[in-house]
C-alpha positions as CSV (number, residue, x, y, z in Angstrom):
1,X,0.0,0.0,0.0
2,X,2.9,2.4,0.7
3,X,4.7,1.9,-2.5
4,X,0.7,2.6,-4.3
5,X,-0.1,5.4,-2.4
6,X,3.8,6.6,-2.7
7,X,3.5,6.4,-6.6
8,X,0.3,8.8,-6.3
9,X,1.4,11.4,-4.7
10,X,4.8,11.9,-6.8
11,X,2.6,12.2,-9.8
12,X,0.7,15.1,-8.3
13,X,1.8,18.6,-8.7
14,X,1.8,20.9,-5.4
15,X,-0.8,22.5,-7.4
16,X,-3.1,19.5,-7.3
17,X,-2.4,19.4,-3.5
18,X,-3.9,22.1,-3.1
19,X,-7.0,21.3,-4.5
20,X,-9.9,19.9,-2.3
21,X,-10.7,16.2,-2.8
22,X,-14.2,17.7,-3.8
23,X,-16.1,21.3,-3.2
24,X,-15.8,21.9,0.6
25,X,-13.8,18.9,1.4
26,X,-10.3,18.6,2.4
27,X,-7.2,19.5,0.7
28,X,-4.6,17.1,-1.0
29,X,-2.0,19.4,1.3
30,X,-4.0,18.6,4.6
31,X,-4.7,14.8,3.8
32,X,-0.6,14.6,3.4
33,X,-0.1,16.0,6.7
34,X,-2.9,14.2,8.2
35,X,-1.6,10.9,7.1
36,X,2.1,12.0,8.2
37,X,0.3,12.7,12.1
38,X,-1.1,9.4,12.0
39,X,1.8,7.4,11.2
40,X,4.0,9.3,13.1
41,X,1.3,8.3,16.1
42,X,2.2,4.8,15.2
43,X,5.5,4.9,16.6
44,X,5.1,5.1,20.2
45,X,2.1,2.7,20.1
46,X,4.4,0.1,18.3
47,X,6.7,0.8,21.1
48,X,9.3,2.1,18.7
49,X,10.4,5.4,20.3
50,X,9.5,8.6,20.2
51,X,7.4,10.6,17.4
52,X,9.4,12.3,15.0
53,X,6.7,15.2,14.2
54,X,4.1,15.4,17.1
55,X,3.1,19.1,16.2
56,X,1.8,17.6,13.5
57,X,-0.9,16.1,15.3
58,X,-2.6,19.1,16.4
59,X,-2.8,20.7,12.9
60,X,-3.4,18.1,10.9
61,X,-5.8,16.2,12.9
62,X,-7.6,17.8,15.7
63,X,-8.1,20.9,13.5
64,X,-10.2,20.9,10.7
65,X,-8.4,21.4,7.4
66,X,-8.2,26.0,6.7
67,X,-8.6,26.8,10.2
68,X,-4.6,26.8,10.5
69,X,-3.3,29.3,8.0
70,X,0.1,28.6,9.1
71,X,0.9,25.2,7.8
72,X,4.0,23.4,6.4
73,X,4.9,23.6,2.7
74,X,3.4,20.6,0.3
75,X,7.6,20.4,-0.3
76,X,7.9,20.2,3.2
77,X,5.3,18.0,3.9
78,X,6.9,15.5,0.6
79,X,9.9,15.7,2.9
80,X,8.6,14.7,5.9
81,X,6.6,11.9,4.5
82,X,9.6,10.4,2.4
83,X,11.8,10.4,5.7
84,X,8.9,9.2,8.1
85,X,9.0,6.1,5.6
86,X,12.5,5.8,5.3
87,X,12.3,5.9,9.3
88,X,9.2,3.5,10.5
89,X,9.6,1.0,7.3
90,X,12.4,-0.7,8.8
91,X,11.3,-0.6,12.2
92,X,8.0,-2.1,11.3
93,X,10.0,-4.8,9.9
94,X,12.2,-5.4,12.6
95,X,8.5,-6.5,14.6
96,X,9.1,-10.7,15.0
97,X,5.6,-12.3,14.1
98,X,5.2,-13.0,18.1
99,X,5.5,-9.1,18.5
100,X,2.7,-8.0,16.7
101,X,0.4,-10.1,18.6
102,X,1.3,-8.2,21.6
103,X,-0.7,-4.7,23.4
104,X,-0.1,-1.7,21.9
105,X,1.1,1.4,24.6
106,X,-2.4,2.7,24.3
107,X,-4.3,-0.6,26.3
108,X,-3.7,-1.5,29.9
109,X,-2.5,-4.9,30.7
110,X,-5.9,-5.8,32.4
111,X,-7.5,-4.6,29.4
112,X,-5.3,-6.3,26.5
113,X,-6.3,-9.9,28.8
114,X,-10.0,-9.1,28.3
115,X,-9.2,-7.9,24.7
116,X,-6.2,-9.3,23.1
117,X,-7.7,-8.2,19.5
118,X,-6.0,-4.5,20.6
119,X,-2.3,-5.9,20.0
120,X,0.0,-4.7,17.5
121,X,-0.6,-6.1,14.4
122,X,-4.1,-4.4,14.5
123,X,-2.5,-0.9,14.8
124,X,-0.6,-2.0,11.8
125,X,-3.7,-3.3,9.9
126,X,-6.4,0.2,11.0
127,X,-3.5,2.2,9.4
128,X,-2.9,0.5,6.4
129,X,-7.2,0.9,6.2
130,X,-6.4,4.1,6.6
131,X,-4.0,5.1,4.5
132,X,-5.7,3.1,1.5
133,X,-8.8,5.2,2.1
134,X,-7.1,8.6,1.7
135,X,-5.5,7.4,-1.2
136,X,-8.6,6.7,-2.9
137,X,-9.2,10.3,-2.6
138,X,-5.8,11.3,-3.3
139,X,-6.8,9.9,-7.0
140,X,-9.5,12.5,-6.6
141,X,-6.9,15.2,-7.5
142,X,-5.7,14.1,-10.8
């Protein structure tokens, strides 16, 4: 999925970033930083250190998208996604297959026993959801 959505977004222009995925919606530019929030969020739940960008978080996904005029670059956010990749790729592959059945950092011990589903590998698979969803929009922009 990250190779797919990775081959989308080089072949849009900053121009068509800036567009909204439809009239009213969000913008290519805000989806991109959104999606860099979110994985970024992905790395302490994993257990895999520390976030890399967590001021994205509050722009990009508790605000809604043009109620920060302030907001990095579409090159900047590029960047930042190309070395967030080049950072949590490997590290999700490091993960043995007994490790992604284990909690994430957001569930309580007492509550992974009741609910083991909320392990690892489920982070992993709500993201990749995730990501392919917003990429179906990202196709939008074209």
């Amino acid at each position: 999925m990250l190779k797919s959505f990775d081959t989308t977004l080089n072949v849009l222009t900053d121009e068509q970033l800036h567009k909204e995925i439809a009239p009213g919606k969000n913008r290519g530019i805000y989806l991109l930083g959104h999606l860099i929030a979110v994985h970024d969020d992905m790395i302490p739940l994993l257990n895999l250190g520390d976030k890399q960008h967590a001021g994205l978080f509050e722009i990009f996904v508790k605000a809604p998208d043009k109620s920060i005029e302030a907001i990095p670059s579409v090159k900047e956010l590029r960047n930042l996604w190309k070395n967030q990749m080049e950072t949590l790729v490997p590290k999700l592959e490091r993960i043995s297959v007994n490790e992604w059945f284990e909690k994430h950092s957001a569930v309580s011990a007492e509550d992974f026993i009741a609910e083991p589903h909320r392990n690892k590998l489920n982070i992993l698979l709500t993201r990749t959801t995730h990501l392919s969803y917003h990429a179906g929009q990202f196709v939008l922009l074209r």
